[in-house]
PDB file as gemmi writes it, atoms N, CA and C in Angstrom:
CRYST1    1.000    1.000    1.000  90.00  90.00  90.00 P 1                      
ATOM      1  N   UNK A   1       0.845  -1.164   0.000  1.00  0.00           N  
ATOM      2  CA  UNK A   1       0.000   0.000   0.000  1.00  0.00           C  
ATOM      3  C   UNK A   1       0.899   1.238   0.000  1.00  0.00           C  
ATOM      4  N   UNK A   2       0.725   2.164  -0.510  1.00  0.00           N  
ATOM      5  CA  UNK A   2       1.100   3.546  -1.128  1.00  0.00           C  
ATOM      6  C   UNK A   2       0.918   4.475   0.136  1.00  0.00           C  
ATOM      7  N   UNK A   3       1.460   5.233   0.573  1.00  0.00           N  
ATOM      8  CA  UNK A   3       1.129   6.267   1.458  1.00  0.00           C  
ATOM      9  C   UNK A   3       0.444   7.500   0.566  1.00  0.00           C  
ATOM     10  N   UNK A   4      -0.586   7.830   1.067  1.00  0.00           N  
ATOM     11  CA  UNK A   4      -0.867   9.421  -0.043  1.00  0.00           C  
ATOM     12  C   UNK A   4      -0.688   9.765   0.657  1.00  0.00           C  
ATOM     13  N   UNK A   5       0.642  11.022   0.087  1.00  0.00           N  
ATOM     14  CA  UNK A   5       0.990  11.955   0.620  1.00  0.00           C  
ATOM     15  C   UNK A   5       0.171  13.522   0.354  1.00  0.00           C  
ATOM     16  N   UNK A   6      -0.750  13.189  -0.705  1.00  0.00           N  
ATOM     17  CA  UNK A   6      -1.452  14.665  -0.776  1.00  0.00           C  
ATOM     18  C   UNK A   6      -3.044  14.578  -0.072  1.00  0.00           C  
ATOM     19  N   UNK A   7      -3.021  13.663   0.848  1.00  0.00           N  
ATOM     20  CA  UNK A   7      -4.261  13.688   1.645  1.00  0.00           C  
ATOM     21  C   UNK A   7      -3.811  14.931   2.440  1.00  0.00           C  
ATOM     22  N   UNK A   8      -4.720  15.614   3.271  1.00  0.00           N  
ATOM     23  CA  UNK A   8      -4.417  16.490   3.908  1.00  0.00           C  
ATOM     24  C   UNK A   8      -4.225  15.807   5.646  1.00  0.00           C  
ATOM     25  N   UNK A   9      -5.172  15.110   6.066  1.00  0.00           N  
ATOM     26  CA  UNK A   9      -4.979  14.075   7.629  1.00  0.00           C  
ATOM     27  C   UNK A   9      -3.622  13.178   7.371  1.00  0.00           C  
ATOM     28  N   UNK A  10      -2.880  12.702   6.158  1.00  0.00           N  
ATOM     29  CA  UNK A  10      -1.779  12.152   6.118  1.00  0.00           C  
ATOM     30  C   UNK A  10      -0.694  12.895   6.091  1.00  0.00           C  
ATOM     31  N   UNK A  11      -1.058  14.378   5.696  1.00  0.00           N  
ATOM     32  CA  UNK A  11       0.030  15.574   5.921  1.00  0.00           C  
ATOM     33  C   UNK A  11       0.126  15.691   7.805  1.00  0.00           C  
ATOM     34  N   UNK A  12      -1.343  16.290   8.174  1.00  0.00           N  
ATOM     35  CA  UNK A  12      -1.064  16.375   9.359  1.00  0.00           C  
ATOM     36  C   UNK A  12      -0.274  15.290  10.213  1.00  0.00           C  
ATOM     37  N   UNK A  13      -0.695  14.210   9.555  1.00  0.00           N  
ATOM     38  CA  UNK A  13       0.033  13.258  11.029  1.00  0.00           C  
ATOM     39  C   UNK A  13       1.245  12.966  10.453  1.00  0.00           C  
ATOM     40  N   UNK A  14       1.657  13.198   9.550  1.00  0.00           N  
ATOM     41  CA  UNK A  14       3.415  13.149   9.553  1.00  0.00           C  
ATOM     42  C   UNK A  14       4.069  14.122   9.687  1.00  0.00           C  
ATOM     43  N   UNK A  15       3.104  15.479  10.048  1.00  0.00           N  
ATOM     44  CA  UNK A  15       3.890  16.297  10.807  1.00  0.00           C  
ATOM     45  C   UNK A  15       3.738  16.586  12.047  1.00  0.00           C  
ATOM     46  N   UNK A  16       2.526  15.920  13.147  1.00  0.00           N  
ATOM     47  CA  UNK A  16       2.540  15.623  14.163  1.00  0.00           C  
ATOM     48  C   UNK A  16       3.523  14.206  14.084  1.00  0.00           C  
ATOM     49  N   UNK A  17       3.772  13.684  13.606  1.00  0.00           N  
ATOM     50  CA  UNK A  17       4.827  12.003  14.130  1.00  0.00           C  
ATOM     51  C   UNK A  17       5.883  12.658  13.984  1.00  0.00           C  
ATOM     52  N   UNK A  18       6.210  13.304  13.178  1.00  0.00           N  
ATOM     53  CA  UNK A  18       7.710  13.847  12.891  1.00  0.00           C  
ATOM     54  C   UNK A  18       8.427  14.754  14.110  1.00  0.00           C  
ATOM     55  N   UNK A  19       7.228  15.612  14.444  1.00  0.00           N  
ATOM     56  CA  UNK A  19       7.396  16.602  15.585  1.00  0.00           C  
ATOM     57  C   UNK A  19       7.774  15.896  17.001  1.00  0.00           C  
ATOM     58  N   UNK A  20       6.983  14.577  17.596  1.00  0.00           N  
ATOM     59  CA  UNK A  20       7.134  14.318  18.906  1.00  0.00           C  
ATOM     60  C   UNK A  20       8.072  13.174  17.881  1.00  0.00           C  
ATOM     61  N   UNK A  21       8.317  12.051  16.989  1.00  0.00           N  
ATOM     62  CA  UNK A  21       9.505  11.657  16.733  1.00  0.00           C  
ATOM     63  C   UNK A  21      11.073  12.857  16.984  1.00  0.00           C  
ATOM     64  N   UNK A  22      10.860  13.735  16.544  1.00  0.00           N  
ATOM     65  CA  UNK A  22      12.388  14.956  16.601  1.00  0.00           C  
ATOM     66  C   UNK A  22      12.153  15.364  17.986  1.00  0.00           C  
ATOM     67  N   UNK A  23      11.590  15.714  18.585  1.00  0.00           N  
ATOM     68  CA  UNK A  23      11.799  15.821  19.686  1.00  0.00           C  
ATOM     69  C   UNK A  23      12.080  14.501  20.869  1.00  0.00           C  
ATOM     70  N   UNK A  24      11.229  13.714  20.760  1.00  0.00           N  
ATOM     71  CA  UNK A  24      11.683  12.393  21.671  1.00  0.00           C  
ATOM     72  C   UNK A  24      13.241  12.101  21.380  1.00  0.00           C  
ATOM     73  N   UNK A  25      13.578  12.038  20.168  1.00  0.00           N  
ATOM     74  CA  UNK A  25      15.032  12.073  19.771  1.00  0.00           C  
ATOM     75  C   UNK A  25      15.769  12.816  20.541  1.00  0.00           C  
ATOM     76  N   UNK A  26      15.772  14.230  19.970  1.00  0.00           N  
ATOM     77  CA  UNK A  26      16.737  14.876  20.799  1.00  0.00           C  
ATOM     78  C   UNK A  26      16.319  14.809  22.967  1.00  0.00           C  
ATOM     79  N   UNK A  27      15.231  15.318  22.970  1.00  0.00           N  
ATOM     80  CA  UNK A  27      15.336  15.047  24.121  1.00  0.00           C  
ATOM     81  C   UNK A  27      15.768  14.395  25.204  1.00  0.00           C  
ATOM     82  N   UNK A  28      16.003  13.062  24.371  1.00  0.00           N  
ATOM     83  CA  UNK A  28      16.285  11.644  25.305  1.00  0.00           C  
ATOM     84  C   UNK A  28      17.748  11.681  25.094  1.00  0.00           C  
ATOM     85  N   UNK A  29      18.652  12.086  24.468  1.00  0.00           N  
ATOM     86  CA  UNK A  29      20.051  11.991  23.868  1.00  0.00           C  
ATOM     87  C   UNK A  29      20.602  13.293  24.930  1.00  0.00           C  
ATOM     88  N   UNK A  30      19.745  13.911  24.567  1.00  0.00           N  
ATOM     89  CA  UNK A  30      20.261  15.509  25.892  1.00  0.00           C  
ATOM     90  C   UNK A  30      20.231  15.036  27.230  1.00  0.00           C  
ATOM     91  N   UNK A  31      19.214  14.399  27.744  1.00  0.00           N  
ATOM     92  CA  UNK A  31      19.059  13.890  28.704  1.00  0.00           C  
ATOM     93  C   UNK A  31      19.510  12.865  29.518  1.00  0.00           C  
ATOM     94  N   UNK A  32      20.032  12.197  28.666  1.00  0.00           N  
ATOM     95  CA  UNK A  32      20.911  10.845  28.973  1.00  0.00           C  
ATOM     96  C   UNK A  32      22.453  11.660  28.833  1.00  0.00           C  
ATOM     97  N   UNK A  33      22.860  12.660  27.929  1.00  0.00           N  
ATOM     98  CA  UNK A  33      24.110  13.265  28.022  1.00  0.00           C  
ATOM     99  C   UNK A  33      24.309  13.650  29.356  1.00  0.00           C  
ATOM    100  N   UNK A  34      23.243  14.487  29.286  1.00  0.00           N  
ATOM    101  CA  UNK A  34      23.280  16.222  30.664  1.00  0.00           C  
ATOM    102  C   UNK A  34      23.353  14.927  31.986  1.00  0.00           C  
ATOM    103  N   UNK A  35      22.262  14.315  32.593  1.00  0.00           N  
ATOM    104  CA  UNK A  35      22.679  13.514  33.750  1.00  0.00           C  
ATOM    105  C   UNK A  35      22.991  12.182  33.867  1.00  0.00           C  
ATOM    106  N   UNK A  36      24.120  11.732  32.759  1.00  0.00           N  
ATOM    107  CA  UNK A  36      25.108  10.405  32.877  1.00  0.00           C  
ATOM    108  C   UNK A  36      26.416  11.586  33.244  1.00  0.00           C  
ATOM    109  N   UNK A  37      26.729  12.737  32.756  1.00  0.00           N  
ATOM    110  CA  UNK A  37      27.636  13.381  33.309  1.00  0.00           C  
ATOM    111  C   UNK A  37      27.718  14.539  34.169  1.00  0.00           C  
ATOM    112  N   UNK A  38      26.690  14.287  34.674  1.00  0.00           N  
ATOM    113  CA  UNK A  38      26.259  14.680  36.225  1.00  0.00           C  
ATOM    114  C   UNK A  38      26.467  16.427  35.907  1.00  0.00           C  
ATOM    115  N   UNK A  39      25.689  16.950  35.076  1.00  0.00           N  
ATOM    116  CA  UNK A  39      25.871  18.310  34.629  1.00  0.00           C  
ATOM    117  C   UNK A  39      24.511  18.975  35.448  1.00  0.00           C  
ATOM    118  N   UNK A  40      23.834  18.191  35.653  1.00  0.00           N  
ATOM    119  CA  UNK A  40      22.297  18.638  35.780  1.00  0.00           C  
ATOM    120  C   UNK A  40      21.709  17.705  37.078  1.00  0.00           C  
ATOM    121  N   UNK A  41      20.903  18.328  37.861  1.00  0.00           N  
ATOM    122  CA  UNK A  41      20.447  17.419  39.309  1.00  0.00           C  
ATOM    123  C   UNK A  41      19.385  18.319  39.701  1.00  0.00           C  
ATOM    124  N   UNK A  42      18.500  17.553  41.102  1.00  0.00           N  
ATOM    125  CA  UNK A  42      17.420  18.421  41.405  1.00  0.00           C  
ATOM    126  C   UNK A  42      16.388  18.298  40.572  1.00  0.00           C  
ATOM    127  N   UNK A  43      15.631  19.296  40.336  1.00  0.00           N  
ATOM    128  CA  UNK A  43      14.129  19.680  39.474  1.00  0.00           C  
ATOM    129  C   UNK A  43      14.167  19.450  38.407  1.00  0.00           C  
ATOM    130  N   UNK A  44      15.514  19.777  37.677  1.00  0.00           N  
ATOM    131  CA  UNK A  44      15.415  20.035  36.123  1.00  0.00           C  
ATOM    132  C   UNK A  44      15.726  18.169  35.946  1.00  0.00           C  
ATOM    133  N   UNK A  45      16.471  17.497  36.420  1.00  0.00           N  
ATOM    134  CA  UNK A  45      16.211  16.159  36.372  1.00  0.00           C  
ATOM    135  C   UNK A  45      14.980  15.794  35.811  1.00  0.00           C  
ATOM    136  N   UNK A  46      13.638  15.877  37.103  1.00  0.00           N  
ATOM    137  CA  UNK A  46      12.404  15.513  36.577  1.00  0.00           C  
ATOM    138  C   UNK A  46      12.017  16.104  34.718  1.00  0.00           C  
ATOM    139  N   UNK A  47      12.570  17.545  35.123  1.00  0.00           N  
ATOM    140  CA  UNK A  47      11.742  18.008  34.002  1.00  0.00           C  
ATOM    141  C   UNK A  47      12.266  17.514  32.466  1.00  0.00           C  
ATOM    142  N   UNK A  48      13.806  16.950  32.556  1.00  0.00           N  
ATOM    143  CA  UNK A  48      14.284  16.350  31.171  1.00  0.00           C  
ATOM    144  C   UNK A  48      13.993  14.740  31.213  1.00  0.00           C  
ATOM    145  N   UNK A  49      13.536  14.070  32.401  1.00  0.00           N  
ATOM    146  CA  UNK A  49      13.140  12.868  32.146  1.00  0.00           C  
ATOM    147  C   UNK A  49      11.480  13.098  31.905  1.00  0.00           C  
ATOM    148  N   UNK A  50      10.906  13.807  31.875  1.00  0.00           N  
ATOM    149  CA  UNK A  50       9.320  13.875  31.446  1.00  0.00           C  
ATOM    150  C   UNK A  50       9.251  14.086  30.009  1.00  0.00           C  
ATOM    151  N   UNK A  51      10.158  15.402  29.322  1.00  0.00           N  
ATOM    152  CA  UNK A  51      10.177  15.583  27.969  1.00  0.00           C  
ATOM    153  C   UNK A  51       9.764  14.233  26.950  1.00  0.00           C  
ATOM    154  N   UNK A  52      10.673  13.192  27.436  1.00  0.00           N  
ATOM    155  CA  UNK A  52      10.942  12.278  26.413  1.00  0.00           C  
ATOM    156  C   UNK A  52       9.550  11.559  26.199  1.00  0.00           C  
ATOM    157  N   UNK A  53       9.069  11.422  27.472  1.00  0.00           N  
ATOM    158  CA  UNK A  53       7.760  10.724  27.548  1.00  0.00           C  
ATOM    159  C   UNK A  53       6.486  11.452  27.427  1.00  0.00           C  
ATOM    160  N   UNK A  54       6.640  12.888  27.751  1.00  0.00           N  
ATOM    161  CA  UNK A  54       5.527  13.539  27.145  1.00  0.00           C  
ATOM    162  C   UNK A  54       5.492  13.404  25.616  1.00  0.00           C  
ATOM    163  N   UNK A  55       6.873  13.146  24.577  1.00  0.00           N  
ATOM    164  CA  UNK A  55       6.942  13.465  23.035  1.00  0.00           C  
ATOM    165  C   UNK A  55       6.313  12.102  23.003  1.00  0.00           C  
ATOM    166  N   UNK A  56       6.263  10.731  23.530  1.00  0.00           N  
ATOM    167  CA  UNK A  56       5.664   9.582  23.239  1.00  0.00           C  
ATOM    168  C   UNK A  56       4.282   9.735  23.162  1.00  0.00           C  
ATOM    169  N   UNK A  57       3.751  10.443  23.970  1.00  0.00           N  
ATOM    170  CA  UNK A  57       2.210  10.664  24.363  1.00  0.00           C  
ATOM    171  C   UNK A  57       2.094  11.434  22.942  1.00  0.00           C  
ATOM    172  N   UNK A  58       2.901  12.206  22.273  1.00  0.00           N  
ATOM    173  CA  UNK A  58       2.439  12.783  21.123  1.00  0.00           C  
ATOM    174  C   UNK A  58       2.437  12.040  20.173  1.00  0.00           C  
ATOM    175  N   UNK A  59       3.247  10.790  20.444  1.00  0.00           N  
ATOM    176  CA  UNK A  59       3.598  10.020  19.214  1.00  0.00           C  
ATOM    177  C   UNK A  59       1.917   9.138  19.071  1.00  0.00           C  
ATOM    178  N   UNK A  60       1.259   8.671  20.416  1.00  0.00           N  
ATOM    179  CA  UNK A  60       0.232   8.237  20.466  1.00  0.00           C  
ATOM    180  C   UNK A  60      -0.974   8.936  20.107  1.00  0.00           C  
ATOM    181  N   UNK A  61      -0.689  10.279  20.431  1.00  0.00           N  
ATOM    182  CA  UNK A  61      -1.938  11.255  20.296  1.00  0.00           C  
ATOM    183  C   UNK A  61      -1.761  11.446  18.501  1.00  0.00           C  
ATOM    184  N   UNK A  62      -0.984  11.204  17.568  1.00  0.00           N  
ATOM    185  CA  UNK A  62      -0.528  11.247  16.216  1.00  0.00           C  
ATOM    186  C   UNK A  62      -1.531   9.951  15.332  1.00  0.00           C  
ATOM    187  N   UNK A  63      -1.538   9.119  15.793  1.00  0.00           N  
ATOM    188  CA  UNK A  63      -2.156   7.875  15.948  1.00  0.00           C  
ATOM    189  C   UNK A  63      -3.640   7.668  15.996  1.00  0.00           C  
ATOM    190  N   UNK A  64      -3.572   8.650  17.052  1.00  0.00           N  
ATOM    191  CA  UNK A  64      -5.731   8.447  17.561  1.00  0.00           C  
ATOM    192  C   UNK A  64      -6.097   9.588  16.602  1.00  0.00           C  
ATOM    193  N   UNK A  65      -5.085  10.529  16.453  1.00  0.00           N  
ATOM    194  CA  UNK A  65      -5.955  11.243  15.453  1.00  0.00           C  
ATOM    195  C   UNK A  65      -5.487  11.138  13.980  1.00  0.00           C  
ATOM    196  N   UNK A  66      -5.134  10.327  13.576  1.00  0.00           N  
ATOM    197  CA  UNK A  66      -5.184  10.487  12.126  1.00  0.00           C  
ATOM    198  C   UNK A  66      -6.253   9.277  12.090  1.00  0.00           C  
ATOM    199  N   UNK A  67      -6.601   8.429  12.976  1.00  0.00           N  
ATOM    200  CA  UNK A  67      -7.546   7.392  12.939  1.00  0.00           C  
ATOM    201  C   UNK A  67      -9.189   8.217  13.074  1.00  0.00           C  
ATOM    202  N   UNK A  68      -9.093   9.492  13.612  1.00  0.00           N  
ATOM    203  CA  UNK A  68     -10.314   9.826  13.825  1.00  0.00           C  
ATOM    204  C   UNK A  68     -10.456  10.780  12.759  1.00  0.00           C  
ATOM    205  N   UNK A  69      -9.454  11.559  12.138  1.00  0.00           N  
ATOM    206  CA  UNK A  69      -9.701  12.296  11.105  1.00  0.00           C  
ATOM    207  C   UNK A  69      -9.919  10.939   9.882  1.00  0.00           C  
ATOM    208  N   UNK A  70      -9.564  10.157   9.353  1.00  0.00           N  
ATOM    209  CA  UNK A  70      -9.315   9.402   8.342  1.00  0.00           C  
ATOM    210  C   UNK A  70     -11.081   9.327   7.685  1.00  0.00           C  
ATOM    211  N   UNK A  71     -11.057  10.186   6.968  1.00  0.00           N  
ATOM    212  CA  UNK A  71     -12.297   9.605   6.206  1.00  0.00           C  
ATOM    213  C   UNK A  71     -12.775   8.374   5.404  1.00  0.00           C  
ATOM    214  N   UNK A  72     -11.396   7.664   4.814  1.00  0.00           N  
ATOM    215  CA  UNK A  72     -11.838   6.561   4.502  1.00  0.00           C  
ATOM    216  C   UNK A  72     -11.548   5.347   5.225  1.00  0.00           C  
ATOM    217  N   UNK A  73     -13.297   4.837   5.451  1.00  0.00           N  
ATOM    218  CA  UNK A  73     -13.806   4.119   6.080  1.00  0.00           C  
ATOM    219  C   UNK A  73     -13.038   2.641   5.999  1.00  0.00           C  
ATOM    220  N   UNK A  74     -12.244   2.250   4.902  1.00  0.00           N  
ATOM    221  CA  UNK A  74     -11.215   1.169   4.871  1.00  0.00           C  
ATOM    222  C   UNK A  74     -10.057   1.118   5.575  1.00  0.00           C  
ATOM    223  N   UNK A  75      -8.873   2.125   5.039  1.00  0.00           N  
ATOM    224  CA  UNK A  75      -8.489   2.413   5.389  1.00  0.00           C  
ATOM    225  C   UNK A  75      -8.205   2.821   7.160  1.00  0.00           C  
ATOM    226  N   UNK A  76      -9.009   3.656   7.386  1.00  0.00           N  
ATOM    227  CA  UNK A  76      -9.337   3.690   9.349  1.00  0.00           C  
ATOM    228  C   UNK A  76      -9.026   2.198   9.883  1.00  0.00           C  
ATOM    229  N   UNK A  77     -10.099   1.289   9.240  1.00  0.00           N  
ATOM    230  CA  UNK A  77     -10.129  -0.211   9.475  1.00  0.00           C  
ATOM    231  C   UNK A  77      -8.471  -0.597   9.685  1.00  0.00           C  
ATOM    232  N   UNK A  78      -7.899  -0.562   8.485  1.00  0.00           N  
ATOM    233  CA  UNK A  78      -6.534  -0.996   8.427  1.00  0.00           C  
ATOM    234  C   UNK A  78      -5.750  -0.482   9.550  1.00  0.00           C  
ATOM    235  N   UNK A  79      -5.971   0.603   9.603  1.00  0.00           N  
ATOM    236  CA  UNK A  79      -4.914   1.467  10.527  1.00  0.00           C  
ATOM    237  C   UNK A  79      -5.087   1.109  11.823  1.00  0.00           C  
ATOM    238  N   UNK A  80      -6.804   0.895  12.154  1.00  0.00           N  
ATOM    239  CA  UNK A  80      -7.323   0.473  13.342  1.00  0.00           C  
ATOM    240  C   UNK A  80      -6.704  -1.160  13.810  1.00  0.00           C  
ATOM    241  N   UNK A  81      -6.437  -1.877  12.808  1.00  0.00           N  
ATOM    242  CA  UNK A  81      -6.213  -3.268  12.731  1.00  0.00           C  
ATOM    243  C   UNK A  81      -4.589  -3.186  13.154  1.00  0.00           C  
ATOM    244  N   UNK A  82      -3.989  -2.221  12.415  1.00  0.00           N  
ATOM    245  CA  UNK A  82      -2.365  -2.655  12.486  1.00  0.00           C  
ATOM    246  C   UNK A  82      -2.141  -1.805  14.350  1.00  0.00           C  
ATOM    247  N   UNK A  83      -2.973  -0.746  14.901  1.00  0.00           N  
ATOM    248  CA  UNK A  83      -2.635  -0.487  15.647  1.00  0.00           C  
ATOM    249  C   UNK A  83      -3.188  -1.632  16.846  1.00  0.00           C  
ATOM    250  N   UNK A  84      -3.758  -2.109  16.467  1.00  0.00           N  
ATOM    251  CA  UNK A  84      -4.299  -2.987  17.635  1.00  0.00           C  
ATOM    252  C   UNK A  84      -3.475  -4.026  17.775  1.00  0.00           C  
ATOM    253  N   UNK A  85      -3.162  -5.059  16.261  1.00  0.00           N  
ATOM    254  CA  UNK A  85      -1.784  -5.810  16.175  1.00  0.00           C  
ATOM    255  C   UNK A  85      -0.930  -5.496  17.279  1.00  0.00           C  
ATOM    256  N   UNK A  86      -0.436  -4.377  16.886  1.00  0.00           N  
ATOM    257  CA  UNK A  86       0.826  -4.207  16.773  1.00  0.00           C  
ATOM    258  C   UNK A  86       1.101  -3.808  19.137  1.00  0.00           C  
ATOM    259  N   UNK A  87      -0.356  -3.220  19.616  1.00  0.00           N  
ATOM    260  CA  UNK A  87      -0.334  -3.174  20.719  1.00  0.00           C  
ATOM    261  C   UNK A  87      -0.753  -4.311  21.524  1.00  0.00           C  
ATOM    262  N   UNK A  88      -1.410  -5.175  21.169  1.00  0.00           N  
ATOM    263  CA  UNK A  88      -0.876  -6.666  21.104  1.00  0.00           C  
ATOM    264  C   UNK A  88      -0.082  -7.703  21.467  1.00  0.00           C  
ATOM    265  N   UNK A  89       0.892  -7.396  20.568  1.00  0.00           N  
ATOM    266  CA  UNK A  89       2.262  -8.049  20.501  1.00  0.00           C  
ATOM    267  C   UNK A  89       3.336  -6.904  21.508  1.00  0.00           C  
ATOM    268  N   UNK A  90       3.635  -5.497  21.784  1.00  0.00           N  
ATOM    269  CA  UNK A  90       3.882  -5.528  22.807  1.00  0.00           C  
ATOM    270  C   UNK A  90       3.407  -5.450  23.799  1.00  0.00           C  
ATOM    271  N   UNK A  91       1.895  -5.607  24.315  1.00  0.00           N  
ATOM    272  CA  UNK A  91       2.054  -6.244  25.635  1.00  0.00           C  
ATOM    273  C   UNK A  91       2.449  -7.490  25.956  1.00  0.00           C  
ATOM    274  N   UNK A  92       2.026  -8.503  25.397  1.00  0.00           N  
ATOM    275  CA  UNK A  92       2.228  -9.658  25.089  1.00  0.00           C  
ATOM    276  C   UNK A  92       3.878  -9.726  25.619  1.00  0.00           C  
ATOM    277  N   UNK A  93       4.838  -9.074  24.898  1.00  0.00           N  
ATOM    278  CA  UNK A  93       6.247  -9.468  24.921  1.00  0.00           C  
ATOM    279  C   UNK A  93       6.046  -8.640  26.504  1.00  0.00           C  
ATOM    280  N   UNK A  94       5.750  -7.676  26.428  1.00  0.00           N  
ATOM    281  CA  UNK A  94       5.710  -6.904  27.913  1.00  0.00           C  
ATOM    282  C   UNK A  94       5.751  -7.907  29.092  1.00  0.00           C  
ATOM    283  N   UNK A  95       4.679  -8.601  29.144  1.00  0.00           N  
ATOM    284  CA  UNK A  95       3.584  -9.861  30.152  1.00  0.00           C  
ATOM    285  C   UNK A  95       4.726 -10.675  30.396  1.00  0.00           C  
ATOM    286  N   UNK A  96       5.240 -11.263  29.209  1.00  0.00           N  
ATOM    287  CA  UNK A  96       5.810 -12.608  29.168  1.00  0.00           C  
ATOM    288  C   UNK A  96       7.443 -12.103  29.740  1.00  0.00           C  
ATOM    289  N   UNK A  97       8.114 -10.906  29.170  1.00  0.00           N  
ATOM    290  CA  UNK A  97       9.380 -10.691  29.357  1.00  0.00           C  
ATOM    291  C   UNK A  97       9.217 -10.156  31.003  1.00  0.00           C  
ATOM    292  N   UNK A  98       8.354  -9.528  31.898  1.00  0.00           N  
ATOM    293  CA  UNK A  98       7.926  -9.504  33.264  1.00  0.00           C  
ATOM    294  C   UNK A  98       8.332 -10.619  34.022  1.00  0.00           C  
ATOM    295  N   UNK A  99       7.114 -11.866  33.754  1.00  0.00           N  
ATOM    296  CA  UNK A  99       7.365 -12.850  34.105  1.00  0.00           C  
ATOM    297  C   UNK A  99       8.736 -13.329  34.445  1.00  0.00           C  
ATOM    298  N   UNK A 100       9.305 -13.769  33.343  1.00  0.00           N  
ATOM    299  CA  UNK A 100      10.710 -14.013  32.978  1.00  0.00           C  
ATOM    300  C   UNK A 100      11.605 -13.017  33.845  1.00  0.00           C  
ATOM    301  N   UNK A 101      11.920 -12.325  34.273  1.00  0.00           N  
ATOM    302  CA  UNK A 101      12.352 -11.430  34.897  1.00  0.00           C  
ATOM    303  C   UNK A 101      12.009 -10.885  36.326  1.00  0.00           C  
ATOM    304  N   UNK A 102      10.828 -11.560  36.215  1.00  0.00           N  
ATOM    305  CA  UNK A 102      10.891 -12.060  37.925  1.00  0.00           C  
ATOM    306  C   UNK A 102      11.457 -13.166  38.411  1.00  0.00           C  
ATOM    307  N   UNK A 103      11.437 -13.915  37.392  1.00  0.00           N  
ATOM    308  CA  UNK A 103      11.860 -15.096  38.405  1.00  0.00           C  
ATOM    309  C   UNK A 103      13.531 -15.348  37.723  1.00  0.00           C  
ATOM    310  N   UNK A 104      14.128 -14.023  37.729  1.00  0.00           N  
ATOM    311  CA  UNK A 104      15.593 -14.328  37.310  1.00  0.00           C  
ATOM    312  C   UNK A 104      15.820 -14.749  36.271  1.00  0.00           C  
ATOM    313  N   UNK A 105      15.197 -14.825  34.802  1.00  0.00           N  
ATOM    314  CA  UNK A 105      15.550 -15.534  34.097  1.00  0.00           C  
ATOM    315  C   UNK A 105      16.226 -14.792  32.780  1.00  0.00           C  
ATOM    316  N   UNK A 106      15.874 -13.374  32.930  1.00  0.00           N  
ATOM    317  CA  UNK A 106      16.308 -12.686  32.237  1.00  0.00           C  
ATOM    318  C   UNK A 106      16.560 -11.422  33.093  1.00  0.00           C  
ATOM    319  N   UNK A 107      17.397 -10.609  32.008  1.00  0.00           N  
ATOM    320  CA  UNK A 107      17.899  -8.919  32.885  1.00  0.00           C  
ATOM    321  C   UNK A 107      16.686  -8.073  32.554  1.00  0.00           C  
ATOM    322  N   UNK A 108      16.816  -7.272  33.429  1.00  0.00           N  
ATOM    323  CA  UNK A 108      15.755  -6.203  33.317  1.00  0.00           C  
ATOM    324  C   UNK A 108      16.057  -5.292  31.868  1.00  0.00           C  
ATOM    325  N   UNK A 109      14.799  -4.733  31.551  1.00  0.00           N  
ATOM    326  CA  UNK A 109      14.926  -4.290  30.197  1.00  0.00           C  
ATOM    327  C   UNK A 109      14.205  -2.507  30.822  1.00  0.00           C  
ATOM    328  N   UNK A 110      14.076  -1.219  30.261  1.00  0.00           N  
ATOM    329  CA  UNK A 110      13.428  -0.203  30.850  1.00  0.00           C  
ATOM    330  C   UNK A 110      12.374  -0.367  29.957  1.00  0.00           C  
ATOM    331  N   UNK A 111      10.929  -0.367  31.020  1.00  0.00           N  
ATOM    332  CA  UNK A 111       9.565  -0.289  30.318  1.00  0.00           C  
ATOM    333  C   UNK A 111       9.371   0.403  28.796  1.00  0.00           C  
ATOM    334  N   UNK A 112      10.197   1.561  28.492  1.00  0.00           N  
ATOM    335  CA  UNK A 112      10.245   2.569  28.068  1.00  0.00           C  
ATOM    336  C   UNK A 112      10.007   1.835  26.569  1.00  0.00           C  
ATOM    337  N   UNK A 113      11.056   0.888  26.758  1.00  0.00           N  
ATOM    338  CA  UNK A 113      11.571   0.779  25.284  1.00  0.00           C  
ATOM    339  C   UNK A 113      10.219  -0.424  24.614  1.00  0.00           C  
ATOM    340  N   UNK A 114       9.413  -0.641  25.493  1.00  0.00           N  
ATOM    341  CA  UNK A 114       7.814  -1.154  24.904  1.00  0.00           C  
ATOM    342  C   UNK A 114       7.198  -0.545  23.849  1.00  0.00           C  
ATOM    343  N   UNK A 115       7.006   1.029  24.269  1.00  0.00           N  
ATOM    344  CA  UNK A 115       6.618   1.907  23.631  1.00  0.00           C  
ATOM    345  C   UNK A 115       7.334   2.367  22.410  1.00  0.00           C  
ATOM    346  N   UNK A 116       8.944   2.165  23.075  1.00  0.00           N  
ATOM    347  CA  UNK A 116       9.252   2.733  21.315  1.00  0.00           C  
ATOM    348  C   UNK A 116       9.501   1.186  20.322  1.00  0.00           C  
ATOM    349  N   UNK A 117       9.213   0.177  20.849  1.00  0.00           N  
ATOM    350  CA  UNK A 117       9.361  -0.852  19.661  1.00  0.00           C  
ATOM    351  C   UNK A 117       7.487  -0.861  19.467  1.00  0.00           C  
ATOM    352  N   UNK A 118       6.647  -0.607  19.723  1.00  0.00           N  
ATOM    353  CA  UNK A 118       5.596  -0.577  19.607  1.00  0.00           C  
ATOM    354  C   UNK A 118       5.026  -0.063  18.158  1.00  0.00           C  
TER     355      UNK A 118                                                      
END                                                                             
């Protein structure tokens, strides 16, 4: 399947995905720089570990709405189908890699990275 790029809801959401994609990017790279070398502590801590995860919430909010703008009624379907797949399979790995990791069998992994293989 073809992406149309001259839909106007397929414009918007690749420039809402692009936006919290470039930002989750940089954010998380600044953030992991600034306090692995202990440049930054206190308040602003919280506030560069929230960035990254507020840009995820955009990456999701990118998602619900190109599904609610999408006028065609197939299409939606599809999109509705691959997002459900696809949240699915990581909880699923979520559930099972938990398990496993309680009872020692594997190393801990950060929740985080659910969302971005998602």
């Amino acid at each position: 399947m073809r992406f149309n790029f001259s839909s106007k809801t397929n414009r918007r959401y690749l420039f809402r995905i692009g936006i919290s994609v470039v930002v989750f990017g940089v954010a998380f790279k600044l953030a992991k720089y600034l306090t692995s070398n202990g440049l930054v502590d206190g308040p602003l801590v919280w506030v560069l570990a929230l960035i990254p995860g507020l840009a995820m919430l955009g990456i999701f909010y990118a998602f619900g709405m190109l599904i609610m703008e999408q006028k065609d009624e197939f299409i939606r379907m599809l999109i509705v189908r691959q997002v459900l797949i696809g949240t699915g399979i990581a909880l699923s790995f979520a559930t099972v890699w938990g398990f496993l990791e309680e009872f020692g069998l594997v190393s801990h992994i950060y929740p985080y990275y659910v969302a971005i293989a998602w």
